[in-house]
C-alpha positions, -999 to +999 in steps of 0.1 A: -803-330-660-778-322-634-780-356-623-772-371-660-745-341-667-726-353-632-722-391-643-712-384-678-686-366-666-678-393-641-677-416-667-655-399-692-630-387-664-630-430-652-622-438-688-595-411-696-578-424-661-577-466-675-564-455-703-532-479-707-513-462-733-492-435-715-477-405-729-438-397-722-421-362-715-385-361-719-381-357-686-385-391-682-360-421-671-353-442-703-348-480-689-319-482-713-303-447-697-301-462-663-282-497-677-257-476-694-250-454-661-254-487-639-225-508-662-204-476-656-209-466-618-225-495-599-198-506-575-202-542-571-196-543-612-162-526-605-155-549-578-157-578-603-136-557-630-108-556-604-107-588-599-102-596-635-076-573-638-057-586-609-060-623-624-048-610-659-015-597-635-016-628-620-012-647-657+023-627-661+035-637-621+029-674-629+047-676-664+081-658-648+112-679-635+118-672-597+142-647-587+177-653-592+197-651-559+229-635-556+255-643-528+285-631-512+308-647-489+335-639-470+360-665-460+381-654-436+394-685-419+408-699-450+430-667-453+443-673-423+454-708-427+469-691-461+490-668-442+508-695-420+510-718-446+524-699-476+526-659-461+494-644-478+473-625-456+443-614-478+414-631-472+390-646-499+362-629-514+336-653-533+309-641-558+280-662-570+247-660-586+221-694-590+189-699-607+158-719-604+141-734-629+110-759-627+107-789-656+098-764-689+064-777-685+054-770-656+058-733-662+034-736-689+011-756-677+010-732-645+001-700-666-022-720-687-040-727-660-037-685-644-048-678-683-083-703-673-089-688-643-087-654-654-114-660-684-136-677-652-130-642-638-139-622-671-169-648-669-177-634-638-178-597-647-206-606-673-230-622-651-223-597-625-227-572-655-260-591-663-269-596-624-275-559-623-292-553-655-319-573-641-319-559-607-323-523-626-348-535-650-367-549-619-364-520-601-377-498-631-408-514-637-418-520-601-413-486-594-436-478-627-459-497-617-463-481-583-461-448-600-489-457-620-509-473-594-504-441-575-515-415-603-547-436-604-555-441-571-549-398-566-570-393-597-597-417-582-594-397-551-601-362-568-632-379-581-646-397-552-643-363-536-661-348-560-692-371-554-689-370-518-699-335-522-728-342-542-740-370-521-741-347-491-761-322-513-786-343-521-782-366-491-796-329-470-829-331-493-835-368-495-828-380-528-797-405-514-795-425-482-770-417-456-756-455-462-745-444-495-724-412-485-708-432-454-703-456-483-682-435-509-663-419-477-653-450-466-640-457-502-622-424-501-603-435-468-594-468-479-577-450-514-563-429-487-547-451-472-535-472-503-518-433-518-499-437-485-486-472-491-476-465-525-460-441-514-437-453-491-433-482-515-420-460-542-392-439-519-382-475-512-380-484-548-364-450-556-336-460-531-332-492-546-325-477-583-302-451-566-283-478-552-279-494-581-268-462-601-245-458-569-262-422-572-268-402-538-299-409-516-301-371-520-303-370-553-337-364-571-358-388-573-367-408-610-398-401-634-406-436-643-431-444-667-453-474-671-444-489-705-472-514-716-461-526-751-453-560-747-425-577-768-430-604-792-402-628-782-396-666-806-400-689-781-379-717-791-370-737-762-342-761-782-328-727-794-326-707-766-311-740-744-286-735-770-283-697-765-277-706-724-252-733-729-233-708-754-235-671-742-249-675-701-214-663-683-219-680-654-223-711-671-187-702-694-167-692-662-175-728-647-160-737-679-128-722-675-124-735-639-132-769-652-102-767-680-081-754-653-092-784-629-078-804-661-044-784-662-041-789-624-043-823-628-020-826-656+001-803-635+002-827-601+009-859-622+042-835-636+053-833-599+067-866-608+093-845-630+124-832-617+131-791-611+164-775-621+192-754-604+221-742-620+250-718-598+284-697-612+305-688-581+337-667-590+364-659-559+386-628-552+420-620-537+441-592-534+415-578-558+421-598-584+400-628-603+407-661-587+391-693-597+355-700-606+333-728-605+299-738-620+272-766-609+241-779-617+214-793-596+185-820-601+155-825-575+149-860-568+112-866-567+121-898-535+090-900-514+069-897-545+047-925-533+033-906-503+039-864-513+034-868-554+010-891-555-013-873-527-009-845-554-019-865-580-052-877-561-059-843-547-065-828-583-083-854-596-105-855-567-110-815-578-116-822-611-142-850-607-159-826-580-157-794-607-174-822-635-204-828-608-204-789-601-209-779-636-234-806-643-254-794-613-254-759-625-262-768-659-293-783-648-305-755-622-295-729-651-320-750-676-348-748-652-343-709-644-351-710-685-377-731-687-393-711-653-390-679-672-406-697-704-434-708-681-442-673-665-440-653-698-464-679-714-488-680-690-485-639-682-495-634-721-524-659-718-537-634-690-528-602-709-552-618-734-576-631-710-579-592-697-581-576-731-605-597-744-627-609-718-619-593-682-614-558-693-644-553-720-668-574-694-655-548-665-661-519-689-699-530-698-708-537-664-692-499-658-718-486-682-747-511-672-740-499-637-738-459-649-774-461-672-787-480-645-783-455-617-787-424-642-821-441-646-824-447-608-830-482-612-795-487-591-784-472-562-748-455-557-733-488-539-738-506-570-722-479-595-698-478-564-691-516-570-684-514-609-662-486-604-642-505-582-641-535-602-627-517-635-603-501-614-590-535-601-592-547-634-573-525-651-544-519-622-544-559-627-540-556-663-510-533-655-494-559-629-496-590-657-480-565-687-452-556-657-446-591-648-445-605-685-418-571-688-396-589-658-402-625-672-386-612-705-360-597-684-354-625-666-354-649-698-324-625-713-306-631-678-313-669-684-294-670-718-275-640-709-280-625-744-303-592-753-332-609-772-350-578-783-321-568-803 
């Protein structure tokens, strides 16, 4: 009786520990929490947001004239020559003020192409945005999953312990073999060990999140738990290839840099145009207004065979090179889909394989193995065995519903869209 009343408890604490679903305190980290605080604190983010800013500035540089320049000049020799000539000794003071101005459109094809580069740079921000939504959503369901590994493995422990004790009980009047003790001790060093692991894995995973949340190493660490409701995404390849080629940002900043290869090369060939300059000059004596004078100036494009031209072949060197550039990314960007497409269909084949088949199999050889050694037609090592093997098979079971968690993850980052909304 003692005997039976021992492994039913065993059994019911081994089945209250695989159970999957897991109940959340409010205490808790929410996945969608830690984004939100990551989009707002998480330097590298802010790094990109300045540098859209700055090429917004950049925009209202590129559209604006140069500087006018003023100048002053002094002439005293030709009051001199004044004064012997014709008596005047004052000498003469002369005022002007000249502008620069390129061909009209060359101005606006030079902040056309600032406006381009600074949607690349918007571009930018989202898939550094994106970049780290991922990175926290990875880090967040590692670190549950280690969390979860570890409650199991200490819970495992607690029992293992428990029938250590009993096994040196009855091991002192002969009913169990010293084999089987040194066996379940041996067990209870190896989930020793494997508590410490995990548990240096998850202060490394904690730093990671921190990191990423630019909180403080010092701060307390996160209550991650291990969500195992998987999400029923439409996988339609055609339609999310469309989704990529539409909303990815990495995709639609090379975009914008391949317009503004376009507008550079529009803008070289325009080198062929003339620039402007126009200058007012006004002189001074004795104080009072003299004559004035106005002029206008053309640049003469000469040696356009060698500087112009070299222009011209430069950009549309660039803009071929920018054409082959976003080609090649469209194609690596398709096979990061079709990878992720790949991994979450073959992880949900598993997750079925393990509910159906792996799981209920473990579970029955788990019983088998319990009747059998209540009825002392097994020994412990057996028991010992199917333990072990439902406890693989369920922290297994765990790792595929993780992994189909970061596949879906790293699907969204593939079309850069949220497709659980």
């Amino acid at each position: 009786m003692r005997k039976n009343r021992i492994l039913n408890v065993v059994l019911l604490a081994c089945i209250f520990i695989f159970m999957v679903n897991i109940v959340y305190s409010q205490e808790q980290a929410n996945v969608n929490e830690l984004i939100t605080e990551a989009l707002k604190n998480n330097p590298q983010i802010k790094a990109a947001r300045m540098r859209y800013e700055a090429g917004m500035s950049r925009v209202k540089l590129l559209r604006s004239l140069a500087d006018p320049k003023l100048e002053f000049e002094y002439d005293k020799i030709r009051a001199g020559m004044d004064a012997l000539m014709r008596g005047k000794t004052a000498p003469m003071r002369t005022f002007g003020i000249s502008q620069e101005i390129p061909f009209p459109t060359k101005l606006f094809l030079r902040k056309q192409a600032a406006e381009q580069e600074a949607k690349s740079l918007k571009e930018e921000l989202k898939e550094k945005e994106n970049e780290i939504v991922q990175k926290v959503k990875e880090a967040y369901w590692t670190l549950s999953l280690n969390a979860r590994k570890l409650q199991i493995t200490e819970d495992t422990k607690i029992l293992l312990d428990q029938l250590i004790q009993t096994l040196t009980n009855r091991y002192s009047i002969g009913q169990v073999s010293q084999q089987e003790v040194l066996k379940a001790q041996t067990e209870y060093a190896k989930l020793d060990n494997e508590a410490i692991m995990l548990k240096q894995e998850n202060g490394i995973f904690q730093a990671m999140l921190k990191a990423l949340l630019s909180r403080l190493q010092e701060s307390d660490d996160f209550r991650v738990p291990l969500q195992l409701e998987t999400k029923n995404l439409a996988l339609d390849r055609p339609k999310l290839l469309g989704l990529l080629k539409e909303n990815r940002p990495e995709l639609r900043a090379f975009q914008e840099m391949l317009r503004k290869s376009e507008i550079d090369y529009t803008l070289a060939k325009q080198e062929y145009l003339p620039d402007f300059m126009f200058k007012y000059q006004r002189e001074e004596r004795n104080s009072s207004a003299g004559g004035w004078a106005a002029m206008a100036g053309v640049t003469v494009p000469l040696w356009f065979w060698e500087k112009q031209s070299s222009f011209v072949k430069e950009a549309k060197a660039q803009l071929e090179e920018a054409k082959a550039e976003y080609k090649a990314l469209e194609n690596m960007l398709s096979s990061e889909l079709e990878a992720a497409l790949v991994k979450i269909e073959s992880q949900k084949r598993l997750a079925k394989l393990y509910e159906t088949s792996f799981l209920p199999q473990a579970e029955a050889a788990f019983r088998t193995a319990s009747i059998g050694f209540e009825a002392g037609k097994n020994d412990f090592l057996n028991f010992l065995d199917s333990e072990r093997m439902l406890l693989e098979f369920k922290l297994d079971y765990a790792r595929v519903l993780v992994d189909l968690e970061l596949a879906h993850s790293e699907l969204e980052r593939a079309v850069g869209v949220d497709l659980s909304s």
